[in-house]
N, C-alpha and C positions, 0 to 999 in steps of 0.2 A: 538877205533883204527881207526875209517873210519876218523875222523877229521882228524887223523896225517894224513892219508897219504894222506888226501884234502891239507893237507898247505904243506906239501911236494911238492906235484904236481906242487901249484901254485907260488913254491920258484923256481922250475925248469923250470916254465914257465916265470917266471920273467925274468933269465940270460935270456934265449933263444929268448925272446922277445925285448928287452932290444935297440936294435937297433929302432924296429918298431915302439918300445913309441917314443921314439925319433921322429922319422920321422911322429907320428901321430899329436905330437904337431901343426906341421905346418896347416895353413889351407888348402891347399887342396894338400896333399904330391905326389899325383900318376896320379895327372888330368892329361892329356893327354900323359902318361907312353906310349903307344906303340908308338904314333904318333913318340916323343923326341926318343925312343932308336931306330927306323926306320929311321929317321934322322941322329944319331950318327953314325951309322951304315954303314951306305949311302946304304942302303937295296932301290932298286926298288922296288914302288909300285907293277911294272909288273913282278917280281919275287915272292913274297909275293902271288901273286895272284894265279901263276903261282901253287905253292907249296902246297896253300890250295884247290886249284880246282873249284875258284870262279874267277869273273870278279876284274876288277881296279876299279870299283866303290862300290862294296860290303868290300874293305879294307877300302875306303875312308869312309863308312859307319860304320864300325866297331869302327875306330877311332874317328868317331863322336860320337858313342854311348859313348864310355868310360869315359868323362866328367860328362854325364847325370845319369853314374850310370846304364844305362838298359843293357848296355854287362852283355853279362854271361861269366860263369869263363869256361865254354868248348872254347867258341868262341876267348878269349884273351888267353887261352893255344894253340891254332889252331895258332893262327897270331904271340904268339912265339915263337913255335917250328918251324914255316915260318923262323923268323929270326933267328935262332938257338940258343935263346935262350929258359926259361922254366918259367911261373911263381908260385910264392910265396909269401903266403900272412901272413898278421898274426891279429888279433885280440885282441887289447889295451882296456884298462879304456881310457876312456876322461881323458884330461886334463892331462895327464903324470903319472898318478897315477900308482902304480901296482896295481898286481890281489892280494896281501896280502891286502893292504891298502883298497881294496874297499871291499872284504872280509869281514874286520873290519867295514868301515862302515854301510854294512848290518848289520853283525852282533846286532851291535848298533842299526840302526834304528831299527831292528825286534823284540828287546828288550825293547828300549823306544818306542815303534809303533807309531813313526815320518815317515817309509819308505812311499817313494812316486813309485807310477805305472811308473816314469822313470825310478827309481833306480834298478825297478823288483824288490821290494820287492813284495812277494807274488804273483806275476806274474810267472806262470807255465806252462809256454806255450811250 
């Protein structure tokens, strides 16, 4: 019974996700996401700043983090509820795939024992 309601899960995460595959295909879909919607916006730096309780060089810092990946997800919720907006994220397969599809391919590899340490096969971490 736990398998059903694993492939359930991951049919429901499919639709739900469905958008983010998409936009995960691209190479780098969200790189400088606050800088662009702070821009879109016509949000001031010195409002932004103002909002979170920090200086105009600690946003210009924030958004330089966000490229490299070292923001955290408190500090990019801080600078969008700054702009009133909120974020949201989601987590894809590489390569467009769903969560059924690589499912299966686990499944397989753990069966023929081809899985590889990227795939997480057998990686329990």
């Amino acid at each position: 019974m736990r398998e059903k309601e694993r492939r359930l899960a991951r049919r429901r995460l499919d639709v739900e996700l469905r958008s983010y595959r998409r936009a995960g295909m691209a190479k780098n879909p969200t790189n400088e996401l606050l800088r662009a919607v702070r821009q879109a916006l016509r949000v001031p730096v010195a409002e932004i700043a103002q909002k979170m309780g920090v200086n105009r060089s600690a946003v210009f810092e924030l958004e330089g983090r966000e490229p490299k990946n070292t923001i955290t997800l408190r500090s990019m919720s801080r600078m969008a509820g700054a702009m009133g907006c909120k974020v949201v994220y989601g987590i894809v397969p590489k390569g467009g795939k769903t969560l059924e599809e690589l499912a299966e391919e686990r499944l397989w590899a753990s069966v023929l024992g081809t899985g590889s340490r990227e795939q997480g096969v057998g990686n329990r971490e």
